[in-house]
mmCIF file as Biopython writes it, N, C-alpha, C and O atoms, coordinates in Angstrom:
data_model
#
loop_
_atom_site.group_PDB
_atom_site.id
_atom_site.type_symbol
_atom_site.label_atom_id
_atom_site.label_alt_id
_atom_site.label_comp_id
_atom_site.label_asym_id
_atom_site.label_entity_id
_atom_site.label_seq_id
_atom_site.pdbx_PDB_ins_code
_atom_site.Cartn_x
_atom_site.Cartn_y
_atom_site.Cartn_z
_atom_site.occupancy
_atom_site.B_iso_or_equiv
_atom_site.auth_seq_id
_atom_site.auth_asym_id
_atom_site.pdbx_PDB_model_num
ATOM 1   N N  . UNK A ? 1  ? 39.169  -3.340 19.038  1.0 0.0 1  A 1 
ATOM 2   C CA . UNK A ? 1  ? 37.836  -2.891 19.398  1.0 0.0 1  A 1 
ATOM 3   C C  . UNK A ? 1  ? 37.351  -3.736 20.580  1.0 0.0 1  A 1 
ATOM 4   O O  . UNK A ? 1  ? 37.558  -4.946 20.666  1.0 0.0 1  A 1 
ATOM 5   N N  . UNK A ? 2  ? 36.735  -3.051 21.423  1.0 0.0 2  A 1 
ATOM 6   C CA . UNK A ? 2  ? 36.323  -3.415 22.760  1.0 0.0 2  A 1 
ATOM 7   C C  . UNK A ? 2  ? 34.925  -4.541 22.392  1.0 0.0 2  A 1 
ATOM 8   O O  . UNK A ? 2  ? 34.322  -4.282 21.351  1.0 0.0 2  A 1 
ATOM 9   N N  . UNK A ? 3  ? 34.482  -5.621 23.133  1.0 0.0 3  A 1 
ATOM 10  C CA . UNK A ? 3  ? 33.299  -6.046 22.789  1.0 0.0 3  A 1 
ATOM 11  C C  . UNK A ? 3  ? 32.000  -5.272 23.009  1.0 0.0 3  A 1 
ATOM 12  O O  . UNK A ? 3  ? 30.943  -5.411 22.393  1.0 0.0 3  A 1 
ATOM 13  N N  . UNK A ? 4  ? 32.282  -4.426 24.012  1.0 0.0 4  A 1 
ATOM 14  C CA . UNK A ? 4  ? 30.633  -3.259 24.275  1.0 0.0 4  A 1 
ATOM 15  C C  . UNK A ? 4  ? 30.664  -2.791 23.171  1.0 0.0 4  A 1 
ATOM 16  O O  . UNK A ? 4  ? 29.739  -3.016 22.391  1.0 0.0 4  A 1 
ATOM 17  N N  . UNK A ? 5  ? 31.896  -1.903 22.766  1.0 0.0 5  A 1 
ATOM 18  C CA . UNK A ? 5  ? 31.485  -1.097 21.083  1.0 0.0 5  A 1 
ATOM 19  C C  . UNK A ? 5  ? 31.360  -2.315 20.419  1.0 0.0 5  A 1 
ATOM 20  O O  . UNK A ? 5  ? 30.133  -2.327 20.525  1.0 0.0 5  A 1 
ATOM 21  N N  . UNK A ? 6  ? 31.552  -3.148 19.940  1.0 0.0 6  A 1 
ATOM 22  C CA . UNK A ? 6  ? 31.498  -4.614 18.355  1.0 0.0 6  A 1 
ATOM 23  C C  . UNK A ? 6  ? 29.535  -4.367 19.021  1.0 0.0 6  A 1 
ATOM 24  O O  . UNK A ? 6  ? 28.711  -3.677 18.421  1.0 0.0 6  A 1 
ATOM 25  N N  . UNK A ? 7  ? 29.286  -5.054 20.181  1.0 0.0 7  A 1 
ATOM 26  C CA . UNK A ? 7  ? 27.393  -5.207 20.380  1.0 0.0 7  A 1 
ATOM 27  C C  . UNK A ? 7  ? 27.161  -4.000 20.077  1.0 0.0 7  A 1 
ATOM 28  O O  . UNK A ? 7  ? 26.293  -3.833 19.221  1.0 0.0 7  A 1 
ATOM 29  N N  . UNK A ? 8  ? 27.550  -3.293 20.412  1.0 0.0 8  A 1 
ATOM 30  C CA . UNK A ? 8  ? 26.283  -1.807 20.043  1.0 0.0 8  A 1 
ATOM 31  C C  . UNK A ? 8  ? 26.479  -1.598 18.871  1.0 0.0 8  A 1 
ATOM 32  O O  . UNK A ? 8  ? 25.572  -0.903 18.413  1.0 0.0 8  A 1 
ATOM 33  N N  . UNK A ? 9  ? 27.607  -1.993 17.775  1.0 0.0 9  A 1 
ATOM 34  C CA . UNK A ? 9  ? 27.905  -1.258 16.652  1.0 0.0 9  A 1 
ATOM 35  C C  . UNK A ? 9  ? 26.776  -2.949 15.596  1.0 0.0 9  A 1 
ATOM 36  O O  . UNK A ? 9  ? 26.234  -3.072 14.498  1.0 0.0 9  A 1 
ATOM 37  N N  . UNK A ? 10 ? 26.923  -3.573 16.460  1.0 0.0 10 A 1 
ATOM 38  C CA . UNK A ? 10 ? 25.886  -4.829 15.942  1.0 0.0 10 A 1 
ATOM 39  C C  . UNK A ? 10 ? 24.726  -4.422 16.330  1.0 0.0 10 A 1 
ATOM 40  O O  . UNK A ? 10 ? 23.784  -4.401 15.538  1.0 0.0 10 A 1 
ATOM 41  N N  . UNK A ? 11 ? 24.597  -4.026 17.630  1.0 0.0 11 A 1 
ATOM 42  C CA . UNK A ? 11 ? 22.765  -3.556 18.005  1.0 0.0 11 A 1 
ATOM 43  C C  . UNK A ? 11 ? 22.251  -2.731 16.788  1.0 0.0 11 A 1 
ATOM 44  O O  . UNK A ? 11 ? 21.084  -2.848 16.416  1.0 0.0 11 A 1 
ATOM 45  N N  . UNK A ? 12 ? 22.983  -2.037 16.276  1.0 0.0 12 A 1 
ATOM 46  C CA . UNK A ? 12 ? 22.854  -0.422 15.704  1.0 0.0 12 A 1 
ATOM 47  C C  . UNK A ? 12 ? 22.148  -1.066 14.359  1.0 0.0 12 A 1 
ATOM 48  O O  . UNK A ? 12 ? 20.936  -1.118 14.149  1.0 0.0 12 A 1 
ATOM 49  N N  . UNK A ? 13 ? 23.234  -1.556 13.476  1.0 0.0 13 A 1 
ATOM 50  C CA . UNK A ? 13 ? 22.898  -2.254 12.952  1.0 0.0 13 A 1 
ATOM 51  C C  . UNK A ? 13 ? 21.867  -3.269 12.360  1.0 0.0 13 A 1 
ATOM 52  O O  . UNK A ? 13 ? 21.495  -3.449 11.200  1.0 0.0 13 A 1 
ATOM 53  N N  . UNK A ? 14 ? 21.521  -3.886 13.568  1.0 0.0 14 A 1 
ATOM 54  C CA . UNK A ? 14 ? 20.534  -4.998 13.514  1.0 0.0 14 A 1 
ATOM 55  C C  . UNK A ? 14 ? 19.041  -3.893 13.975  1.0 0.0 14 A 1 
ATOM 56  O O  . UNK A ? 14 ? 17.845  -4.025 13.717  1.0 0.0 14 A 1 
ATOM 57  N N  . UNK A ? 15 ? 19.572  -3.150 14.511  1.0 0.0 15 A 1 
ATOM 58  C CA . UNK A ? 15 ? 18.103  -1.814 14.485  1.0 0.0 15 A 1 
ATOM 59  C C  . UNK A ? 15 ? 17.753  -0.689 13.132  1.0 0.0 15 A 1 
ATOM 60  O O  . UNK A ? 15 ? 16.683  -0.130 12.893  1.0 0.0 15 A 1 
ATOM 61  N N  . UNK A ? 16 ? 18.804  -0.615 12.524  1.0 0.0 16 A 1 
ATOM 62  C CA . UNK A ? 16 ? 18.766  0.232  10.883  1.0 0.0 16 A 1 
ATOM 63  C C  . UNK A ? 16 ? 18.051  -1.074 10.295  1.0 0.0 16 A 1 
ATOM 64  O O  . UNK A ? 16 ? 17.299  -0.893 9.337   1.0 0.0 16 A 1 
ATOM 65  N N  . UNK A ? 17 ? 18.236  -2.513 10.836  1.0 0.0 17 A 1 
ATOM 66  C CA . UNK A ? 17 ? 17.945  -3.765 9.299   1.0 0.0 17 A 1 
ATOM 67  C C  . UNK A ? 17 ? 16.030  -3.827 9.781   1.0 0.0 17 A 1 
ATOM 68  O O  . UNK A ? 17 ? 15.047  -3.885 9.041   1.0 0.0 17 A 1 
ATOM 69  N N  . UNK A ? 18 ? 16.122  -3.785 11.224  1.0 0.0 18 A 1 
ATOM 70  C CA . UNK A ? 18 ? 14.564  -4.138 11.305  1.0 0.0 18 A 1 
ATOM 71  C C  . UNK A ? 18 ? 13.804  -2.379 10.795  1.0 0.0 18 A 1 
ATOM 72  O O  . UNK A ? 18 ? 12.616  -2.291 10.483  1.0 0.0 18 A 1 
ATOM 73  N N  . UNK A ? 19 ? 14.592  -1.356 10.804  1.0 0.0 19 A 1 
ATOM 74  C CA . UNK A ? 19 ? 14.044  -0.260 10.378  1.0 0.0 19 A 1 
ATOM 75  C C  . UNK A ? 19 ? 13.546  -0.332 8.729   1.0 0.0 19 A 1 
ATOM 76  O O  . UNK A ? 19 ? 12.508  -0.118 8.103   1.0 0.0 19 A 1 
ATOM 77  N N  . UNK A ? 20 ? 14.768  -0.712 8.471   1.0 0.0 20 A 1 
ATOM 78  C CA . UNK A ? 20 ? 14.299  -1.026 6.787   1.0 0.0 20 A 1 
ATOM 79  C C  . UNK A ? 20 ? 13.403  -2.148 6.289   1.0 0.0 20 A 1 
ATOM 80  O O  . UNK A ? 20 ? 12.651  -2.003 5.325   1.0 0.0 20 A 1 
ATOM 81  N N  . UNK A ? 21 ? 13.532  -3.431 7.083   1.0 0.0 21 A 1 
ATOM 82  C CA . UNK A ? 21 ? 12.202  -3.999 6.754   1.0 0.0 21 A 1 
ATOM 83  C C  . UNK A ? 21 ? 10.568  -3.697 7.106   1.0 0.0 21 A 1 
ATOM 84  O O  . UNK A ? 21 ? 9.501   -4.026 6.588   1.0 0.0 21 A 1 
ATOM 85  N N  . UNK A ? 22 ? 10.997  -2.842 8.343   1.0 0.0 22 A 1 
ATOM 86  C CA . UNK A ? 22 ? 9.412   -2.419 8.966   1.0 0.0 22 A 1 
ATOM 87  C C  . UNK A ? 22 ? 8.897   -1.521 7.465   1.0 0.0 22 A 1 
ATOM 88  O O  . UNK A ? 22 ? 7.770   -1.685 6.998   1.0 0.0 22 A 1 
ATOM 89  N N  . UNK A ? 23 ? 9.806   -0.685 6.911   1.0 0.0 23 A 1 
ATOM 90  C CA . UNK A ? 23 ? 9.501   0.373  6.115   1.0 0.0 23 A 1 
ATOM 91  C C  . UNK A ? 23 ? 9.034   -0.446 4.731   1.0 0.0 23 A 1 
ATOM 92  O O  . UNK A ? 23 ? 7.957   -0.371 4.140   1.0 0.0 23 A 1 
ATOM 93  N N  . UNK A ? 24 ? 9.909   -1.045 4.497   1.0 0.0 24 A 1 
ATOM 94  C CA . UNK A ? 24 ? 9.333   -2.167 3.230   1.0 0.0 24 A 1 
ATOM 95  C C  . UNK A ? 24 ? 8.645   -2.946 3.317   1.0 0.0 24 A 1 
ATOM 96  O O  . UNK A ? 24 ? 8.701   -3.793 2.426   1.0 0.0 24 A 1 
ATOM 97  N N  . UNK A ? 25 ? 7.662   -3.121 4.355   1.0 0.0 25 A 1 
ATOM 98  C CA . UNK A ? 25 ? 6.640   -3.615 5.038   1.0 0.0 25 A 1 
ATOM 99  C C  . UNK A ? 25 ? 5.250   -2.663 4.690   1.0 0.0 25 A 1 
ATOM 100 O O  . UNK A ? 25 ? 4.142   -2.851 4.188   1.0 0.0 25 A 1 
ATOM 101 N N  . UNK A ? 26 ? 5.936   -1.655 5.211   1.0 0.0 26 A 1 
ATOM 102 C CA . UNK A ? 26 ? 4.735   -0.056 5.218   1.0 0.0 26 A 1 
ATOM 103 C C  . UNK A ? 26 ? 4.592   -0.053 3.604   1.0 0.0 26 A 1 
ATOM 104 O O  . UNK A ? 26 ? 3.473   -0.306 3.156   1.0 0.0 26 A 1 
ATOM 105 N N  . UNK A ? 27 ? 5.345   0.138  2.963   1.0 0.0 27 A 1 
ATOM 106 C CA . UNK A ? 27 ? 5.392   0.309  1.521   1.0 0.0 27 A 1 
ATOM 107 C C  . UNK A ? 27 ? 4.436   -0.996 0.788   1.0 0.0 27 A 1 
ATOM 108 O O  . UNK A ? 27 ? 3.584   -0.928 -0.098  1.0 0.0 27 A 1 
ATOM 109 N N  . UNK A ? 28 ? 4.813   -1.839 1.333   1.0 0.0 28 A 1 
ATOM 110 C CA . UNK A ? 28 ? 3.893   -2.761 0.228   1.0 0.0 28 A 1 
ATOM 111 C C  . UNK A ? 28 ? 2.240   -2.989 1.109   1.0 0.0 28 A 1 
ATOM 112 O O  . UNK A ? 28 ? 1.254   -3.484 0.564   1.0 0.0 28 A 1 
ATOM 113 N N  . UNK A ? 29 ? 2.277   -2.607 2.215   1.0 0.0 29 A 1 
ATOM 114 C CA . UNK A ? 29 ? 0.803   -2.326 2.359   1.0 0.0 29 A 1 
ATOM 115 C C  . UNK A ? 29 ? 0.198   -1.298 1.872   1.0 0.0 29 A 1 
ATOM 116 O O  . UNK A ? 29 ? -0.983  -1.333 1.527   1.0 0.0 29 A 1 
ATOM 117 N N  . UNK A ? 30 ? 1.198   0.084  1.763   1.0 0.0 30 A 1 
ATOM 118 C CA . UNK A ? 30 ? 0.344   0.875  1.267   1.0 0.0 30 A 1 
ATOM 119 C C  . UNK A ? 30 ? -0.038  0.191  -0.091  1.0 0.0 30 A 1 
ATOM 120 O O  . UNK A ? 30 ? -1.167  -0.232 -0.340  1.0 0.0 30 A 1 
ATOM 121 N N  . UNK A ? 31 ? 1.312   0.117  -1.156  1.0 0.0 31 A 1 
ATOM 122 C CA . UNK A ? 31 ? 0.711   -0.127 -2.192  1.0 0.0 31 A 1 
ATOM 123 C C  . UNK A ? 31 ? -0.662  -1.249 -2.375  1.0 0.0 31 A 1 
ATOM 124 O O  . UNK A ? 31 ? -1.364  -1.187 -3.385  1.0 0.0 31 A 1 
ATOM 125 N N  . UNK A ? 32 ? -0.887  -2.094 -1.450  1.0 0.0 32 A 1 
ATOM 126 C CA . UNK A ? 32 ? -2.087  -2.665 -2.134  1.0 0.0 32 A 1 
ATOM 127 C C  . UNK A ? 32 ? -3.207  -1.639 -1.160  1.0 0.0 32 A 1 
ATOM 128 O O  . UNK A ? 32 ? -4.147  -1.458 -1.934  1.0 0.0 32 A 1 
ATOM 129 N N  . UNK A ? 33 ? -3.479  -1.014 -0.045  1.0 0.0 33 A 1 
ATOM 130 C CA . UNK A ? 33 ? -4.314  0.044  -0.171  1.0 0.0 33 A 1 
ATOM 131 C C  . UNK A ? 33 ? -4.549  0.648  -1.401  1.0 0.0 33 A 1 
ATOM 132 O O  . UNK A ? 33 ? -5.605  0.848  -2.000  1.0 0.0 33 A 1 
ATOM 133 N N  . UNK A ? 34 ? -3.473  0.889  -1.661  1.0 0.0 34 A 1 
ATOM 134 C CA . UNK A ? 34 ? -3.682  1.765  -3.202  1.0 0.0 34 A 1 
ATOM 135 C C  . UNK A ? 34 ? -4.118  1.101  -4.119  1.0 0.0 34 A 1 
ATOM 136 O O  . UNK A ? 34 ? -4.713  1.919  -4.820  1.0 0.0 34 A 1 
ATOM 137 N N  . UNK A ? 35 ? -4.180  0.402  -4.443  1.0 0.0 35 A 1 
ATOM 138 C CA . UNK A ? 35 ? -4.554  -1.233 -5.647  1.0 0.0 35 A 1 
ATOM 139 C C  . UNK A ? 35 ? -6.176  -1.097 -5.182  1.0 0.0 35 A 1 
ATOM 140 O O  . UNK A ? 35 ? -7.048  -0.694 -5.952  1.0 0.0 35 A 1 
ATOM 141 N N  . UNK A ? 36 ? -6.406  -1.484 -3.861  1.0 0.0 36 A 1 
ATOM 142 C CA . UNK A ? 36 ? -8.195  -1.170 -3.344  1.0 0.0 36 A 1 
ATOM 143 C C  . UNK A ? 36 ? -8.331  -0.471 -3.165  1.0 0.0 36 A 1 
ATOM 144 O O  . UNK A ? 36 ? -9.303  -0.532 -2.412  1.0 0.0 36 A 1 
ATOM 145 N N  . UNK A ? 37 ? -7.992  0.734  -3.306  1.0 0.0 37 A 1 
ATOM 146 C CA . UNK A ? 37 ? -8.378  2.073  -3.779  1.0 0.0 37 A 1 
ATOM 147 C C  . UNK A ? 37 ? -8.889  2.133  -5.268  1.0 0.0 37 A 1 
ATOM 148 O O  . UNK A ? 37 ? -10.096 2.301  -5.443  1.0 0.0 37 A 1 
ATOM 149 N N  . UNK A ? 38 ? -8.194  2.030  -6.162  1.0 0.0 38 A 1 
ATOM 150 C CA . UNK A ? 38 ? -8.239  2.078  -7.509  1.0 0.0 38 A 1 
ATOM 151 C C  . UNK A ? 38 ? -9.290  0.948  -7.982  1.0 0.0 38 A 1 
ATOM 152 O O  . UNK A ? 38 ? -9.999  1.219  -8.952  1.0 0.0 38 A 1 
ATOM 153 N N  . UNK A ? 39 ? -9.437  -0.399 -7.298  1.0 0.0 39 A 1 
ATOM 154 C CA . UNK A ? 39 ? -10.151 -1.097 -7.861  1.0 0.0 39 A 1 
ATOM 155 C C  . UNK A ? 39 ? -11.501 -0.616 -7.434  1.0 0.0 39 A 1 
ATOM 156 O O  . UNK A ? 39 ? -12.395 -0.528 -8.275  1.0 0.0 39 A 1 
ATOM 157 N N  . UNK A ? 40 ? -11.769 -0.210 -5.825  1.0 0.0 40 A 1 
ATOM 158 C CA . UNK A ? 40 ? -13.108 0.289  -5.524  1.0 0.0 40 A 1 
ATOM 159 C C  . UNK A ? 40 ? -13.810 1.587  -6.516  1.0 0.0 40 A 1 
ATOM 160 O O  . UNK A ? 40 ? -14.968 1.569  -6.932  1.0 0.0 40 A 1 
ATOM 161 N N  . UNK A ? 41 ? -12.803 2.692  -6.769  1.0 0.0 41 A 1 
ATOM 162 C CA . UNK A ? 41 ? -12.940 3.927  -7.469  1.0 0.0 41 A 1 
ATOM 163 C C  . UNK A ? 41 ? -13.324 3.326  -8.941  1.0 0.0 41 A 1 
ATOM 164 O O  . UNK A ? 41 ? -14.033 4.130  -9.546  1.0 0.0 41 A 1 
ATOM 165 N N  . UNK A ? 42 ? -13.031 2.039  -9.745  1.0 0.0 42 A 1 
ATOM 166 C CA . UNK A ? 42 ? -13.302 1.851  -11.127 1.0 0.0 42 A 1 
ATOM 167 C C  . UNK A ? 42 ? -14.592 0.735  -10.871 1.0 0.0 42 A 1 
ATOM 168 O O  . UNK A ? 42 ? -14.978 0.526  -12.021 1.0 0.0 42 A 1 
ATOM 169 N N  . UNK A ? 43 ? -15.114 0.236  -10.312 1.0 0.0 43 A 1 
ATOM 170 C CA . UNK A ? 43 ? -16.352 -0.144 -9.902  1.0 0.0 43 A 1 
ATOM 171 C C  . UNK A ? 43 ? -17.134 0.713  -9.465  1.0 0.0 43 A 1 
ATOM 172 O O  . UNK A ? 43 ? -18.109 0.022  -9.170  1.0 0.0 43 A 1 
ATOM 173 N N  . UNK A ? 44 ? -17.395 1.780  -9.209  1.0 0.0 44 A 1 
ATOM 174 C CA . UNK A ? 44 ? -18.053 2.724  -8.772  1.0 0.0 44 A 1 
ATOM 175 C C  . UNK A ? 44 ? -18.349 3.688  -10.207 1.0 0.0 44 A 1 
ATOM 176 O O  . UNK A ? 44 ? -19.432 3.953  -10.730 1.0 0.0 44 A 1 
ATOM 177 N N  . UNK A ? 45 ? -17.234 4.014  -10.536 1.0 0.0 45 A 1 
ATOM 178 C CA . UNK A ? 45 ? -17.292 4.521  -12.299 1.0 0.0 45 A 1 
ATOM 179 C C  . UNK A ? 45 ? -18.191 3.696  -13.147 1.0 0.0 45 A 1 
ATOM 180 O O  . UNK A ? 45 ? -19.249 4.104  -13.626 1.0 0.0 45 A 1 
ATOM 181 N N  . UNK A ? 46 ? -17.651 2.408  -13.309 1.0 0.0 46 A 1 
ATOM 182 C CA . UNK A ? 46 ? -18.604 1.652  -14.094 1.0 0.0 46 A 1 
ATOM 183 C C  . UNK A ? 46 ? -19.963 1.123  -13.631 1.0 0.0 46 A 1 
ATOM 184 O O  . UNK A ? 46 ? -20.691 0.431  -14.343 1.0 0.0 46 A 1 
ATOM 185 N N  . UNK A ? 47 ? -20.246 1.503  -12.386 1.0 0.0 47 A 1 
ATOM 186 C CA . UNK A ? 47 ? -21.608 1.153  -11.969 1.0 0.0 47 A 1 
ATOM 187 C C  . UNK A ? 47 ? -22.679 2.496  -12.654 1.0 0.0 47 A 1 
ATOM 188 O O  . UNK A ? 47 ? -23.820 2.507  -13.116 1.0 0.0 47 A 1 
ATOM 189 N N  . UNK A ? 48 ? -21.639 3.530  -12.428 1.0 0.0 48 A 1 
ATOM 190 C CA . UNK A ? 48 ? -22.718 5.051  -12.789 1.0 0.0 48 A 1 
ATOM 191 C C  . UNK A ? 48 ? -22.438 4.961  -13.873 1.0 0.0 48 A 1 
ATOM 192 O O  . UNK A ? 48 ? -23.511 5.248  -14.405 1.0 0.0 48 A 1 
ATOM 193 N N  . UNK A ? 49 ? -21.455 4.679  -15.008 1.0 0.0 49 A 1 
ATOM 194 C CA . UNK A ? 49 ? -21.396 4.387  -16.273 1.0 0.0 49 A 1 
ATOM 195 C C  . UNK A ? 49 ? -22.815 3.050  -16.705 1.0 0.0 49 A 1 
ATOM 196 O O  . UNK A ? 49 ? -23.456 2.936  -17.750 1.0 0.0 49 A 1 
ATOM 197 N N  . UNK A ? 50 ? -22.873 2.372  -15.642 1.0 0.0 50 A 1 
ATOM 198 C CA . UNK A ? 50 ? -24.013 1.515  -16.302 1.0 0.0 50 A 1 
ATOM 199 C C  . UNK A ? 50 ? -25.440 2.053  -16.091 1.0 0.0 50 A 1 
ATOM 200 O O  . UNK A ? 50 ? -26.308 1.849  -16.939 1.0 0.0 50 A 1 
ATOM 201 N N  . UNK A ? 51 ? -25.635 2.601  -15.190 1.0 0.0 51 A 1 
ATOM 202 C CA . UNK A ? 51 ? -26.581 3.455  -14.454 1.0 0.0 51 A 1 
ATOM 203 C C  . UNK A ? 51 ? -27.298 4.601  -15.535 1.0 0.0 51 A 1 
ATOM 204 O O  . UNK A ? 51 ? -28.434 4.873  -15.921 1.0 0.0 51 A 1 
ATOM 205 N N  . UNK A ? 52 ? -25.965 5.069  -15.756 1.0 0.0 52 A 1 
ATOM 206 C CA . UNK A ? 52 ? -26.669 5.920  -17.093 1.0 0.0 52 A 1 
ATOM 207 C C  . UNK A ? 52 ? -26.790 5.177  -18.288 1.0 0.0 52 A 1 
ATOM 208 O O  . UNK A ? 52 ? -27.482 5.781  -19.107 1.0 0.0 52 A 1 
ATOM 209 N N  . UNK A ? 53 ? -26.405 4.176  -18.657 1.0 0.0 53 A 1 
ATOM 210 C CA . UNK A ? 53 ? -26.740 3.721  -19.889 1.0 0.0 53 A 1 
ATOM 211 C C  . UNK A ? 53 ? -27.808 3.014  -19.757 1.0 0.0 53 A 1 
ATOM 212 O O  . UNK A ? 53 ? -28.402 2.758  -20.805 1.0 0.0 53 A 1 
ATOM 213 N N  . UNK A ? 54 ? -28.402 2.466  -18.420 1.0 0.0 54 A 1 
ATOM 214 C CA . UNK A ? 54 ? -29.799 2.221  -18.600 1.0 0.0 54 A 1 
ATOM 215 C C  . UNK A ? 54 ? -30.828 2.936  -18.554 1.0 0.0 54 A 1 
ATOM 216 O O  . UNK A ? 54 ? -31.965 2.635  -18.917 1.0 0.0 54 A 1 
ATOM 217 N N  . UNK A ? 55 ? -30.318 4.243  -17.949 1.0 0.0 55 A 1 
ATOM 218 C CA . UNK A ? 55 ? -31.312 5.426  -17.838 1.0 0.0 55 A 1 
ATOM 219 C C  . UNK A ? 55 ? -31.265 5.740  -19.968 1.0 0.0 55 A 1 
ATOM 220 O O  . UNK A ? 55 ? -32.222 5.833  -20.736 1.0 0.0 55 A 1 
ATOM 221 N N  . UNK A ? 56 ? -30.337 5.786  -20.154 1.0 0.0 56 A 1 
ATOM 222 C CA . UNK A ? 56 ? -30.243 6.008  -21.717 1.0 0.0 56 A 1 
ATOM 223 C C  . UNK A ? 56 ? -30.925 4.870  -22.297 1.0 0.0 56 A 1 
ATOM 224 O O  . UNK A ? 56 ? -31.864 5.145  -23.045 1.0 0.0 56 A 1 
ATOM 225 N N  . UNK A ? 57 ? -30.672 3.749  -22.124 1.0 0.0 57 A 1 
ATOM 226 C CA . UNK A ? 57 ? -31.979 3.323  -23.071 1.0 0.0 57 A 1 
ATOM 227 C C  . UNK A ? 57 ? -33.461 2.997  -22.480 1.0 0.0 57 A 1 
ATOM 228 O O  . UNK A ? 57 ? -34.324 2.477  -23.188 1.0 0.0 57 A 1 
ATOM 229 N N  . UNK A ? 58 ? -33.668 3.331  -21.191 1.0 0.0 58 A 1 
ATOM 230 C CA . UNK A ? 58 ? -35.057 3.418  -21.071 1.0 0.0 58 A 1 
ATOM 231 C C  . UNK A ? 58 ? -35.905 4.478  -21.625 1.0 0.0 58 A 1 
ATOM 232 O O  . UNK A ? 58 ? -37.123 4.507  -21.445 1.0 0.0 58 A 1 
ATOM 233 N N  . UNK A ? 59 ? -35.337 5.236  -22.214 1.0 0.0 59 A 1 
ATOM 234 C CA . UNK A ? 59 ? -35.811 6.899  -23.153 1.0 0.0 59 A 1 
ATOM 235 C C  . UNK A ? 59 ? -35.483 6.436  -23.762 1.0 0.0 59 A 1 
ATOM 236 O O  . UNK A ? 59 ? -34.699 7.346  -24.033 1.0 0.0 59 A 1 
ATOM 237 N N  . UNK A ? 60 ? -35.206 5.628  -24.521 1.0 0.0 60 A 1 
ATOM 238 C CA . UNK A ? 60 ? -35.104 5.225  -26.440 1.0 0.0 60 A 1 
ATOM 239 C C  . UNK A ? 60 ? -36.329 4.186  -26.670 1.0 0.0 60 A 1 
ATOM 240 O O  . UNK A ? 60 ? -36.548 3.728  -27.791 1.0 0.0 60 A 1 
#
């Protein structure tokens, strides 16, 4: 094997490895988007969950 093909078949390579870390990069940001997603959406629930229970016992 010639050394131009061995670098490019190494370039190639070393460009699939930074592809797959960029992507497993993307992935664990989304997932904590998603984590503050879910935590904002269950604070918001339990605020109108409290909201009405004080509206409920100010009528009792």
């Amino acid at each position: 094997m010639n050394m131009t093909l061995t670098a490019a078949m190494y370039m190639h390579q070393e460009l699939v490895a930074d592809r797959i870390r960029g992507l497993h990069e993307e992935a664990a940001e989304q997932r904590l988007v998603s984590r503050i997603q879910d935590v904002q959406r269950a604070r918001r629930k339990a605020e109108r969950a409290s909201r009405r229970l004080l509206a409920a016992l100010a009528r009792t």
